[in-house]
C-alpha positions in Angstrom: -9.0 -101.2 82.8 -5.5 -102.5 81.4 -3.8 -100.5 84.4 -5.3 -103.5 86.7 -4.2 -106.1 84.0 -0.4 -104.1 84.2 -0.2 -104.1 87.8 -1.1 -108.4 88.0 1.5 -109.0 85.6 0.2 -108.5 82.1 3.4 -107.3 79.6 1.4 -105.9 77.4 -2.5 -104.8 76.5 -4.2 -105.0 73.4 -7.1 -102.4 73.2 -9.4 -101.9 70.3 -9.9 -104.4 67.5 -7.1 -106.8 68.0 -6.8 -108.3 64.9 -4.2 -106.1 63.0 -2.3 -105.5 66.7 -1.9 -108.7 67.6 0.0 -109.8 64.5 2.1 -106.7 64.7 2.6 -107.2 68.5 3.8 -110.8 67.9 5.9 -110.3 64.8 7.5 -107.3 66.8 8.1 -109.5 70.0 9.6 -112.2 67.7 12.1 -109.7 65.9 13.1 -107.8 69.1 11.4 -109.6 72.4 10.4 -107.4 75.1 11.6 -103.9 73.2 10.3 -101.3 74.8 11.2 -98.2 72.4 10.4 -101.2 69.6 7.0 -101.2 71.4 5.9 -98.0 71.0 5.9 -98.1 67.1 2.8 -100.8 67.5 -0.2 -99.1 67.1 -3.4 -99.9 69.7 -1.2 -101.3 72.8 -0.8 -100.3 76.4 2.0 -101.4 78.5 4.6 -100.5 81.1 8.4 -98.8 80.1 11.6 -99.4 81.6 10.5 -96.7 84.6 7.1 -98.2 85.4 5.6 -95.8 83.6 2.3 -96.9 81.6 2.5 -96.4 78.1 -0.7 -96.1 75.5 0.3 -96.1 71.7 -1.3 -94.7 69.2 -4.8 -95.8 68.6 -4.8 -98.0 65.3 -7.8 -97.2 62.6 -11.2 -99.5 63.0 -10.9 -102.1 60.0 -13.8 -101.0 57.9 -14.4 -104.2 56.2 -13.8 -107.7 58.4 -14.5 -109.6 56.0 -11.1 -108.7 54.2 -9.1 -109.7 57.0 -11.0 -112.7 57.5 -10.4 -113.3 53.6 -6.3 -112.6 53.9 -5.9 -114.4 56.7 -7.6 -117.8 56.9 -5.0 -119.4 54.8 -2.9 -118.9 58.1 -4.6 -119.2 60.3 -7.4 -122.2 59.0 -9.3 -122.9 62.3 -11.1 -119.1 61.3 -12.5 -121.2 58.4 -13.8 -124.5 60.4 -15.1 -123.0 63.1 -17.1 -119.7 62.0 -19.1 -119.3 58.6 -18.9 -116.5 56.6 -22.2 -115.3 58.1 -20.9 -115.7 61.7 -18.3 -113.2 60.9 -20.4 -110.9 58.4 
């Protein structure tokens, strides 16, 4: 499935549960943009290397309890807080 997103353009995949990914993806891509050997150190991601080449990282660990994420990161990110209830993530 990401090997159709990769060949329409897509730099990079995020497969699993995203939530732990995508900050890691973005904090990586702000340090180092498009780093491809920087890449492969973040866990649950899928994209293409200098060659073409499609490359699948590591798969990263299911969170066990979303309601800890949700709890550590709604004072960043506050629209988690006004627009689902507790319950609604639970």
């Amino acid at each position: 499935m990401y090997d159709e997103a990769l060949s329409h353009g897509v730099d990079v995949v995020v497969r699993g549960e995203g939530e732990y990914t995508t900050l890691e993806l973005v904090n990586t891509l702000e340090r180092v943009g498009m780093d491809r050997d920087a890449l492969k150190e973040v866990k649950g991601i899928v994209f293409t290397d200098r060659n073409g080449e499609v490359v699948k990282t590591r798969d990263r660990p299911i969170i066990r309890n979303l309601m800890s994420y949700h709890s550590q990161h709604a004072t960043y990110y506050p629209w988690i807080s006004t627009r689902y209830s507790v319950s609604q993530l639970g």
